[in-house]
FITIKOL-280479 format. One line per field, with one value per residue (C-alpha): residue number from 1; residue in one letter; y, z, x. Coordinates in Angstrom, 2 decimals, padded with zeros to 5 digits. Layout:
N
n: NUM  ...
res: a  ...
Y: Y  ...
Z: Z  ...
X: X  ...
REM end
This chain:
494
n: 1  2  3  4  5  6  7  8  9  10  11  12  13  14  15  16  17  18  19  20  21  22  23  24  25  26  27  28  29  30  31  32  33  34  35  36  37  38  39  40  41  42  43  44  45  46  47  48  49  50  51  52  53  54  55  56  57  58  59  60  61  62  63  64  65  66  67  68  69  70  71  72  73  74  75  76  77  78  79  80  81  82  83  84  85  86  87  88  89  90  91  92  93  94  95  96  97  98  99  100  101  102  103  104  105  106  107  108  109  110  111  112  113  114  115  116  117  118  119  120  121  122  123  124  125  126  127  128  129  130  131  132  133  134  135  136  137  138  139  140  141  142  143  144  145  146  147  148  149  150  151  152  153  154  155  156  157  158  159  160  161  162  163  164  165  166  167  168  169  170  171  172  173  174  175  176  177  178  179  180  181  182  183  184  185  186  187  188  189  190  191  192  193  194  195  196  197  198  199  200  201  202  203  204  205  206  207  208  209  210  211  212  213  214  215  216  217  218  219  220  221  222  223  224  225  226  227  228  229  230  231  232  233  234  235  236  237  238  239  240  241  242  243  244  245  246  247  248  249  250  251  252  253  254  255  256  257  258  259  260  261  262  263  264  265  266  267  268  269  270  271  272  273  274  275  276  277  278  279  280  281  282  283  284  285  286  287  288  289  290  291  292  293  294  295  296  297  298  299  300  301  302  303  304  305  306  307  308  309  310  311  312  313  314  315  316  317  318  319  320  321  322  323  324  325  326  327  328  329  330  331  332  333  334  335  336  337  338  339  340  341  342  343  344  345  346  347  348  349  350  351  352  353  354  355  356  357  358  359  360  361  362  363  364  365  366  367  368  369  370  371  372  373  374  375  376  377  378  379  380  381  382  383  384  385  386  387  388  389  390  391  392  393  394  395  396  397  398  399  400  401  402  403  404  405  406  407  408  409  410  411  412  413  414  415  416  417  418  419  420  421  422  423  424  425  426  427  428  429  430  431  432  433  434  435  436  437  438  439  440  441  442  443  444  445  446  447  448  449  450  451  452  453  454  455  456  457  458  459  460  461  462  463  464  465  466  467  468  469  470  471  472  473  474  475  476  477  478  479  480  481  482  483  484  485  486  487  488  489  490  491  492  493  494
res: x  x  x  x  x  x  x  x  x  x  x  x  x  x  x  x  x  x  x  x  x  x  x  x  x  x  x  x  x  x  x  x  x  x  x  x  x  x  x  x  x  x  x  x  x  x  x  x  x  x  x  x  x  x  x  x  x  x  x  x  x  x  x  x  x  x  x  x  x  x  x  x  x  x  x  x  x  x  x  x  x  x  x  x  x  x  x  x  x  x  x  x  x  x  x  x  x  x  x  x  x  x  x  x  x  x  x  x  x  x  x  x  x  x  x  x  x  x  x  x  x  x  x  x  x  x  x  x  x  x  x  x  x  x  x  x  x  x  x  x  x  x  x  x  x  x  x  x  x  x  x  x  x  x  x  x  x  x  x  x  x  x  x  x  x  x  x  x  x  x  x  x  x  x  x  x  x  x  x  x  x  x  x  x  x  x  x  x  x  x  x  x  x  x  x  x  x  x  x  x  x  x  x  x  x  x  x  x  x  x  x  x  x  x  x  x  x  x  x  x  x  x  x  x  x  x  x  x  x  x  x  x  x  x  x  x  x  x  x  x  x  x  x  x  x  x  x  x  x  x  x  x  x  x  x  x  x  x  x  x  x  x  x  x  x  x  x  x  x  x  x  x  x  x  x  x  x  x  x  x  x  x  x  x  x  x  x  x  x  x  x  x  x  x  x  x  x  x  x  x  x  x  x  x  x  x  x  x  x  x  x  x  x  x  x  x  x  x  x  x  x  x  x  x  x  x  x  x  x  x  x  x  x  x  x  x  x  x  x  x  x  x  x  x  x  x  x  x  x  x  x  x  x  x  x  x  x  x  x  x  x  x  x  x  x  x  x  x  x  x  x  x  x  x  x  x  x  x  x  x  x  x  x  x  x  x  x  x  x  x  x  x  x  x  x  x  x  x  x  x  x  x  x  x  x  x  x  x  x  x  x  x  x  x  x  x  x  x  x  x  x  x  x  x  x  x  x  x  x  x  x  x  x  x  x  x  x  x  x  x  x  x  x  x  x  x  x  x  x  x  x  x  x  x  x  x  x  x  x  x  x  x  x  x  x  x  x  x  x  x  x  x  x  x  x  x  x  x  x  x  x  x  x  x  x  x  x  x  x  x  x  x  x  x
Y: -036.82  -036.10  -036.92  -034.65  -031.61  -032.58  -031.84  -028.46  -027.05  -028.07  -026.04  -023.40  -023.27  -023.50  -020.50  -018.71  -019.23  -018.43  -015.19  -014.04  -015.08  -013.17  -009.99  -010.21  -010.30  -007.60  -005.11  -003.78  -000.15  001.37  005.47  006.04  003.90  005.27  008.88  008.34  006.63  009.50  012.06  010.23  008.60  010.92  011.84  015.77  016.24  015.51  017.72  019.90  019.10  020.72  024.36  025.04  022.99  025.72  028.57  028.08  028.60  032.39  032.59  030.79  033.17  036.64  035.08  035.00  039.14  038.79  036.23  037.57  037.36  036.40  037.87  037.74  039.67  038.70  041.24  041.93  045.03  046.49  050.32  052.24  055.64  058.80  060.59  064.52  065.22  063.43  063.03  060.08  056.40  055.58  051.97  050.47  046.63  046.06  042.96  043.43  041.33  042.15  039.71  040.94  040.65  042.18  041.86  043.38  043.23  043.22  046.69  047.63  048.43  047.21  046.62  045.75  044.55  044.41  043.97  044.93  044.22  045.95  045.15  048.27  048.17  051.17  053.09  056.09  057.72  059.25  055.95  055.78  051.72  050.37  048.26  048.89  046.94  048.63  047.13  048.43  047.35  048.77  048.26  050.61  050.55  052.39  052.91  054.17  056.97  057.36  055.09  051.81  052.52  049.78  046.05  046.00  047.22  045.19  042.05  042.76  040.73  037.92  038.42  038.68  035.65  033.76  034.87  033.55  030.37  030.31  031.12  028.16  025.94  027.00  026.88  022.95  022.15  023.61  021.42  018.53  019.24  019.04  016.04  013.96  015.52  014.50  010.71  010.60  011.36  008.74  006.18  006.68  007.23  003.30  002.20  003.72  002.04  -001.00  -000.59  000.11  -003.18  -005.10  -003.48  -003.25  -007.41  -007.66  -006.25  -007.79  -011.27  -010.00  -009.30  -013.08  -014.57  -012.43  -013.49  -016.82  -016.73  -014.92  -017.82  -020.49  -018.83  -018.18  -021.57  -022.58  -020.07  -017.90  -015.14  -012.81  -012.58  -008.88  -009.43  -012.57  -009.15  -006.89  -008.85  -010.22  -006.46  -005.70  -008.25  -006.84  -003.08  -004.42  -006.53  -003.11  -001.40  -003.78  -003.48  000.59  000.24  -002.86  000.26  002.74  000.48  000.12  003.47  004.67  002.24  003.53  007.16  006.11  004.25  007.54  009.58  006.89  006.79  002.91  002.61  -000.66  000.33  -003.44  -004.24  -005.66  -003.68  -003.73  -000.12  -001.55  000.30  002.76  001.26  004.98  006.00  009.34  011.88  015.85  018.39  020.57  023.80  026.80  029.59  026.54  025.81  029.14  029.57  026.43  028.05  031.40  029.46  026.51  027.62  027.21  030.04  032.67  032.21  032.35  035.97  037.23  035.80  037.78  040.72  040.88  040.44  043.44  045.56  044.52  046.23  049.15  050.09  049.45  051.26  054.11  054.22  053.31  056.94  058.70  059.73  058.00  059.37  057.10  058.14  055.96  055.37  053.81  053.47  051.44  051.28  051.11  050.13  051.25  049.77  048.71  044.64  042.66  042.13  045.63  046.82  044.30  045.82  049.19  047.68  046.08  049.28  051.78  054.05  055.47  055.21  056.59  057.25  058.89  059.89  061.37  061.06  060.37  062.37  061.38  062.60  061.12  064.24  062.89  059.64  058.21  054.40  055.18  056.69  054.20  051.13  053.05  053.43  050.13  048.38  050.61  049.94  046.02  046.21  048.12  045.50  042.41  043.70  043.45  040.22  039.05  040.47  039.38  035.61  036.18  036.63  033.91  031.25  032.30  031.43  028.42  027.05  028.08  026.11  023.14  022.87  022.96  019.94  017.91  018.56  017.72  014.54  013.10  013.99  012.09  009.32  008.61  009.38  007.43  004.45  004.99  005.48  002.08  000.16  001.07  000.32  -002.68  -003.51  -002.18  -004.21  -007.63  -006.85  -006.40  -009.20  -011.54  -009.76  -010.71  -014.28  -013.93  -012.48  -009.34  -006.70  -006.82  -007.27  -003.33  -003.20  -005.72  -004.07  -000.67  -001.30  -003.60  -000.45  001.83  -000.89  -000.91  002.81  003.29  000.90  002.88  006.23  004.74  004.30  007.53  009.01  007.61  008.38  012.16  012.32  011.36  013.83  016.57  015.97  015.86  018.87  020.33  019.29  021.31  023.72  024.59  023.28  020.88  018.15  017.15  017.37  014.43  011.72  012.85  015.06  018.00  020.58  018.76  015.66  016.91  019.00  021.78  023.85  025.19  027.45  027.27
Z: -003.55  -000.08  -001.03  -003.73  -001.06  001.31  -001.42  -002.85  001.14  001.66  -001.79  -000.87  002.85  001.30  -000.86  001.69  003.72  000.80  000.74  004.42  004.20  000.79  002.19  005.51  003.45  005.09  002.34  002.38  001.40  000.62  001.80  -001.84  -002.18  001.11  000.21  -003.21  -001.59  000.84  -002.16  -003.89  -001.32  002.04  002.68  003.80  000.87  -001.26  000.44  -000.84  -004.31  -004.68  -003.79  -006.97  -008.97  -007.22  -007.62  -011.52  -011.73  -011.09  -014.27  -016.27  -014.66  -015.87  -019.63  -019.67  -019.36  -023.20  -024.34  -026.98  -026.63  -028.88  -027.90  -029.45  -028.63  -029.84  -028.83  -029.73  -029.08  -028.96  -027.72  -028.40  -027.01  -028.08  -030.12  -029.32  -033.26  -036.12  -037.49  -034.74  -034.87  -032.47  -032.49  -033.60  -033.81  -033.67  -034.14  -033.30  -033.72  -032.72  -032.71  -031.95  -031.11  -028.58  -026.54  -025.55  -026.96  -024.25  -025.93  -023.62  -027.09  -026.51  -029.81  -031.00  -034.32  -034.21  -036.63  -036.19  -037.65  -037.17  -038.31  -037.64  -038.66  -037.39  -038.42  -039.36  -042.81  -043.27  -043.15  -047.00  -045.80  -043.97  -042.67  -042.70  -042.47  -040.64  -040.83  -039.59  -039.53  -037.12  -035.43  -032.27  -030.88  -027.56  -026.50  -023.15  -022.88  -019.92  -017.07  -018.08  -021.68  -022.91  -022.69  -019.30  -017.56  -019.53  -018.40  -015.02  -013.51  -015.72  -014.51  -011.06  -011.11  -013.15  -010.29  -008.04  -009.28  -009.11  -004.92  -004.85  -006.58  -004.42  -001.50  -002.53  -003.15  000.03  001.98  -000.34  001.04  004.49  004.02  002.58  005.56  007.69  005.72  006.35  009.83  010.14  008.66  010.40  013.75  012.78  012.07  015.74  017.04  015.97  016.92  020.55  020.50  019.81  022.29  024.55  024.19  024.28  027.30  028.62  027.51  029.59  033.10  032.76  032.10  035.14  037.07  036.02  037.53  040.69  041.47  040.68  043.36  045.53  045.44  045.74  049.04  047.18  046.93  049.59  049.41  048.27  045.33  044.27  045.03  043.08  040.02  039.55  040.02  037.20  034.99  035.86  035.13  031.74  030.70  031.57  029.20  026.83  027.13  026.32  023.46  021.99  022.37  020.59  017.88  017.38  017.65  015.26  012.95  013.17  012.34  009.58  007.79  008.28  006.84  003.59  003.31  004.53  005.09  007.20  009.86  010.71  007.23  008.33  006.67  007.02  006.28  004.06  005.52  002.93  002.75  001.70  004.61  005.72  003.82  004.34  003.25  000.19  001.43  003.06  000.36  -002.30  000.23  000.71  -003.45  -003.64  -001.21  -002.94  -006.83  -004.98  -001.94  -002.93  -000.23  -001.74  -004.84  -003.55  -001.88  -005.11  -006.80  -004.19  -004.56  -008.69  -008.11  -005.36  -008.02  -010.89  -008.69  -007.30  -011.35  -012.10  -009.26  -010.25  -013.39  -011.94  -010.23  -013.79  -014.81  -016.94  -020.80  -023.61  -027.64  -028.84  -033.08  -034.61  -038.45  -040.11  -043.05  -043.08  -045.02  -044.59  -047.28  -047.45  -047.58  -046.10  -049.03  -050.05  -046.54  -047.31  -050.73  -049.08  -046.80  -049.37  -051.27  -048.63  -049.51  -045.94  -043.23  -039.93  -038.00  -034.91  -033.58  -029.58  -026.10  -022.86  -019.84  -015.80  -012.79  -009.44  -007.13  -004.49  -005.74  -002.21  -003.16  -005.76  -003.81  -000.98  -002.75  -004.87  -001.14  000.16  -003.00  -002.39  001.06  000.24  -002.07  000.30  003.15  000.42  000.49  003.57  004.34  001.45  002.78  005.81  004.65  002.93  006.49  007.81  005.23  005.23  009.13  008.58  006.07  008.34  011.43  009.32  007.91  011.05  012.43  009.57  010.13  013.98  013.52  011.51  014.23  016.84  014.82  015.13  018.80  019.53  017.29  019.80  022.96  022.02  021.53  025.03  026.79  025.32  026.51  029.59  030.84  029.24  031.27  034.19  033.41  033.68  036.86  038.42  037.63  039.17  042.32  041.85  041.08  042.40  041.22  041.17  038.82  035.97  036.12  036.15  033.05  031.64  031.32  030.16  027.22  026.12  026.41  024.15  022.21  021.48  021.29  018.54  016.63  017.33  016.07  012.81  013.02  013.95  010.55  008.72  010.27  010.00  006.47  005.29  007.21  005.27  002.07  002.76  004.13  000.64  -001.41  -002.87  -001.14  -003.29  -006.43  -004.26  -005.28  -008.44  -007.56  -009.93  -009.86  -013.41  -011.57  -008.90  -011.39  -010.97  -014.32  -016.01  -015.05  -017.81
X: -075.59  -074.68  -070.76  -071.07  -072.86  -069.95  -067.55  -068.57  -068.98  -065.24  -064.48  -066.09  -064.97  -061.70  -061.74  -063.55  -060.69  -058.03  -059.99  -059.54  -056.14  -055.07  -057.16  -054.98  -051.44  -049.69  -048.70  -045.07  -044.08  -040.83  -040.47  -041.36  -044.34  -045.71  -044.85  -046.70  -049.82  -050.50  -050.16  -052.64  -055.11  -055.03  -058.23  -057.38  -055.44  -058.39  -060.20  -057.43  -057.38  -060.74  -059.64  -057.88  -060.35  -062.92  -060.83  -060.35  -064.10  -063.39  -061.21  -064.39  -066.60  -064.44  -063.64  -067.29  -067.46  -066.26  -068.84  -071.39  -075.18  -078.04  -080.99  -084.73  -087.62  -091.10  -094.46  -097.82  -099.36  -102.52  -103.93  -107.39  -108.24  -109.87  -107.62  -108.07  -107.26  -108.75  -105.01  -104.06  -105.36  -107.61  -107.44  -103.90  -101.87  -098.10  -096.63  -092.74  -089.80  -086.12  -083.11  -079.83  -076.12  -074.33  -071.02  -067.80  -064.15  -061.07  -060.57  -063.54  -065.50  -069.44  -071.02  -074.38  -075.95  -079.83  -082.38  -085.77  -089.11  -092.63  -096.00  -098.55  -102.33  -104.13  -107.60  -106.03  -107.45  -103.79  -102.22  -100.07  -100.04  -102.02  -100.95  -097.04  -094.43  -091.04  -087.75  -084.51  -080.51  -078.48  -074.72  -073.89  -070.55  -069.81  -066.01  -065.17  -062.16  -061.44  -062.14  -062.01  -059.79  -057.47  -057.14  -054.87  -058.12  -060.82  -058.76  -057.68  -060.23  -059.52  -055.98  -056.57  -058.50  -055.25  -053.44  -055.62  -055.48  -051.79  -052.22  -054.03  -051.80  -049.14  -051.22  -052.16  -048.44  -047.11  -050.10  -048.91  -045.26  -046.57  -048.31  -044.67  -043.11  -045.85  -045.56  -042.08  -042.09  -044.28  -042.66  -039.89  -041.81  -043.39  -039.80  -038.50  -041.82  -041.01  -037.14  -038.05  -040.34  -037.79  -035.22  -037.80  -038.15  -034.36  -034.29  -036.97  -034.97  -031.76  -033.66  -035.36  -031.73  -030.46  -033.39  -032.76  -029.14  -030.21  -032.74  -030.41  -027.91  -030.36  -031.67  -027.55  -027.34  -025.11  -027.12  -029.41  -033.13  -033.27  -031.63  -033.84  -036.60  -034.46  -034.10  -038.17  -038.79  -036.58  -038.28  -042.15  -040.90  -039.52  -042.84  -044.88  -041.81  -042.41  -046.43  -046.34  -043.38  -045.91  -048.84  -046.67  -046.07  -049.70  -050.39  -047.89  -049.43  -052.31  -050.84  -049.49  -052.71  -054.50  -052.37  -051.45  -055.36  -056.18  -059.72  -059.14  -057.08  -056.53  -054.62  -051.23  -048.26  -044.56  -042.37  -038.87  -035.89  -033.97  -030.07  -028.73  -026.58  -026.60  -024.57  -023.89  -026.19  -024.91  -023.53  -025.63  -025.35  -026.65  -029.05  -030.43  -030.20  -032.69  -034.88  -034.67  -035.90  -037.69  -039.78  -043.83  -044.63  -041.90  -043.53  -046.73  -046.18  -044.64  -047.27  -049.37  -047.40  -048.08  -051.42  -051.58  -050.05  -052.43  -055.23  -053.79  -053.38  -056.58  -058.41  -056.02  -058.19  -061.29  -061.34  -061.23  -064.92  -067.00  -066.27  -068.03  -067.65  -070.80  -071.83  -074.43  -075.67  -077.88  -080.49  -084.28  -087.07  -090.93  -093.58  -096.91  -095.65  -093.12  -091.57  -091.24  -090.07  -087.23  -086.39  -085.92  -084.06  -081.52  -081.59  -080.39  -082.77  -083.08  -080.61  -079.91  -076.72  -075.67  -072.51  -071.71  -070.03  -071.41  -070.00  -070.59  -068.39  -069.44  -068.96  -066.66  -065.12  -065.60  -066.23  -063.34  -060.74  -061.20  -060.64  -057.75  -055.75  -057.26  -055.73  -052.18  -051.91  -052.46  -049.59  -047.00  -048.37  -047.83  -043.90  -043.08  -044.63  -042.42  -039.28  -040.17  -040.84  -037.52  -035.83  -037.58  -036.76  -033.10  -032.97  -035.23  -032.87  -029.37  -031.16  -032.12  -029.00  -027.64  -029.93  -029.07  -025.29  -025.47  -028.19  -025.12  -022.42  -024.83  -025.16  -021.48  -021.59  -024.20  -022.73  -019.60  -021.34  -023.51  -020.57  -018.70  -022.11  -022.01  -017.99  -018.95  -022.50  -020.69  -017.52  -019.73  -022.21  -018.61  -017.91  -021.23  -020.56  -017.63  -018.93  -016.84  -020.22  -023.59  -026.78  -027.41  -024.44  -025.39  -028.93  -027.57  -024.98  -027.34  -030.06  -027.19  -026.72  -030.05  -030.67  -027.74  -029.30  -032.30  -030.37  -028.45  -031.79  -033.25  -030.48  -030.95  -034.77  -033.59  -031.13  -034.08  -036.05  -034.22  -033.22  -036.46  -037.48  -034.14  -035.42  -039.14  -037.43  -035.55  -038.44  -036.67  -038.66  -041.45  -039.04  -036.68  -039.79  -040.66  -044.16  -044.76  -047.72  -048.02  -048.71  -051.03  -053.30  -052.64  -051.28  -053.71  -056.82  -058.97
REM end
């Protein structure tokens, strides 16, 4: 039995153990994969993803301005007072009953179809029925003529709110772009992390072999005291070197899981280095055509602009007077029974209609005329900011395309100036052991070497940079991995 015990506690142990391990397998991402993850699982682009979702609410809310009604009214009355003429009823019941139907067309016609029921029982000796029953079917339309006339001002709202919607989609996909450029520069910010680690060990490695010579001539009497000094001071500056470039590392790490969304900041990962080598930007003029068809903002302020115009037209008519043409006809019925009320009814024996125009003119048209030059002003001022954004994304794409172009040119230098360091600290390193340089030269070409290093890598990082700062710049970025406002949500209102 206790064999048995002994046995299930190692199995368990065991895949207790399995567990931890599998749950601390460090997860590798490719640009792509960590692009996609932050589109999907950042945290502040959630946030994000609700504003649209809100903002289509609004376009719910106007459709509803069209929705018909049902409504029902049930009542039972009762009155009693001296009547000053034997004629009226002193004491008299109603029971009343109306449903009806009522709504409004984009035309801005408002109709209504009612029916109506009565039941009167009164003590009147002139009553023919008593007590009567009163029925009624009616339709009423009202159309407006003036202010308000047509479907283009019926559905501006509805429009506006459409348009809306649209400012928020853009909106959404221009803080989506930010967040890929954000991811990118990030990854590539990890991947320079982890470069400088690793040149920051190398050079730690080359001041502990120098060091290592320096003692043994020391120790041989070929050598003076200071430099012995020189060199173990050289090795403590690189360990603290290597300390903060091992503290960048983690903190870029740390960047990075934020912004792809980890929960468990301690999850080990490793970032898979794109093989495409840099290449030259298209030219300007197709750059600046891309950013002219492509840029979310541009077509947000145009966007912006259309809906400006929408409601300086309709608070043009919104300053006309109020001029209504309003019919209404209907049969009636009046018996002594339900039944025979109902026959009337069906017989169109009696009918009423009515036919007219309603007529208002505020006096000064002060509400009216303000928002009429509020709404103008807002669309002269929605212009210029789009011209101006114009300007300003024909510079931003001239200077990016610029960056890109000299990010490639330093690459090459860099590669150049990396590879004469190197000739130049190993010629000296031979020199030293030689006794033809001095310990201040190795250590001075020797830094030189791995500075160049670094710069070498930086470049690279900077080319990436720059080129996807190139590729928001012409909005062309999201469409280089695949992300569509189809794919974030984001097409339809209703």
């Amino acid at each position: 039995m206790v064999k048995r015990y002994v046995f299930f506690s190692f199995v368990i142990v065991s895949l207790l153990c399995n567990s931890v391990l599998y749950a601390q397998e460090p997860l590798t991402f490719s640009l792509d994969e960590a692009v996609l993850q932050a589109v999907e699982y950042n945290l502040g682009l959630k946030v994000e993803r609700y504003n649209p979702l809100i903002t289509a609410q609004s376009i719910l809310k106007e459709e509803g301005v069209f929705d018909p009604a049902l409504n029902f009214e049930l009542s039972q009355a009762y009155q009693k007072g001296t009547s000053p003429t034997t004629v009226d009823s002193e004491e008299q019941r109603a029971t009343s009953m109306s449903t009806s139907l009522t709504g409004k067309v984009p035309t801005g016609t408002r109709y209504k179809l009612a029916w109506d029921y009565q039941k009167v029982k009164g003590d009147s000796i002139y009553l023919i029925f008593n007590p009567y029953y009163l029925t009624n079917l009616s339709l009423t339309i009202n159309q407006p003529i003036l202010k308000g006339l047509g479907t283009t001002n019926q559905m501006t709202p509805m429009r506006v709110a459409r348009k809306n919607f649209e400012i928020s989609g853009f909106d959404f996909m221009r803080k989506t772009e930010e967040l890929v450029n954000t991811t990118i520069k990030s990854f590539y910010d990890v991947l320079l992390a982890q470069e400088g680690f690793e040149i920051a060990k190398f050079s730690l490695s080359l001041g502990e072999k120098i060091l290592h010579e320096v003692q043994s001539k020391f120790k041989a009497g070929y050598t003076v005291e200071v430099d012995l000094y020189n060199a173990e001071a050289e090795v403590a500056k690189r360990q603290e070197i290597l300390l903060s470039a091992e503290t960048a590392l983690k903190d870029a790490l740390d960047i990075f899981k934020k912004i792809l969304g980890f929960e468990d900041l301690n999850q080990e990962i490793t970032l898979m280095k794109s093989a495409a080598h840099p290449s030259e930007p298209p030219g300007i003029d197709e750059s600046l055509q891309d950013a002219q068809f492509f840029r979310v903002d541009l077509q947000q302020a145009l966007t912006e602009l259309e809906k400006k115009k929408m409601l300086t037209k309709y608070y043009k008519n919104q300053r006309l007077p109020d001029l209504e043409l309003f019919a209404g006809a209907g049969p009636s019925g009046l018996a002594g029974s339900q039944s025979g009320a109902f026959d009337r009814l069906d017989n169109r024996s009696d009918y009423t209609w009515k036919i007219g125009f309603f007529f208002q003119m505020p006096l000064f048209l002060k509400e009216a005329r303000s928002n009429y030059t509020k709404a103008k002003y807002e669309e002269e001022q929605a212009e210029v900011l789009m011209n101006e954004l114009t300007q300003r994304i024909t510079v931003e794409v001239r200077q990016t395309w610029r960056s890109v172009y000299l990010s490639m040119k330093k690459i090459e230098a860099s590669k150049k100036t990396r590879m004469y360091s190197e000739k130049r600290f190993r010629a000296e390193e031979r020199r030293y052991q030689e006794g033809y340089a001095t310990l201040n030269d190795v250590l001075k070409f020797q830094e030189e070497f791995v500075k160049s290093l670094f710069n070498e890598k930086k470049s690279e990082h900077d080319y990436y940079i720059a080129y996807a700062l190139y590729g928001k710049t012409k909005g062309t970025l999201l469409m280089q991995y695949g992300i569509s406002d189809a794919e974030l949500g984001i097409t339809d209102g209703g």
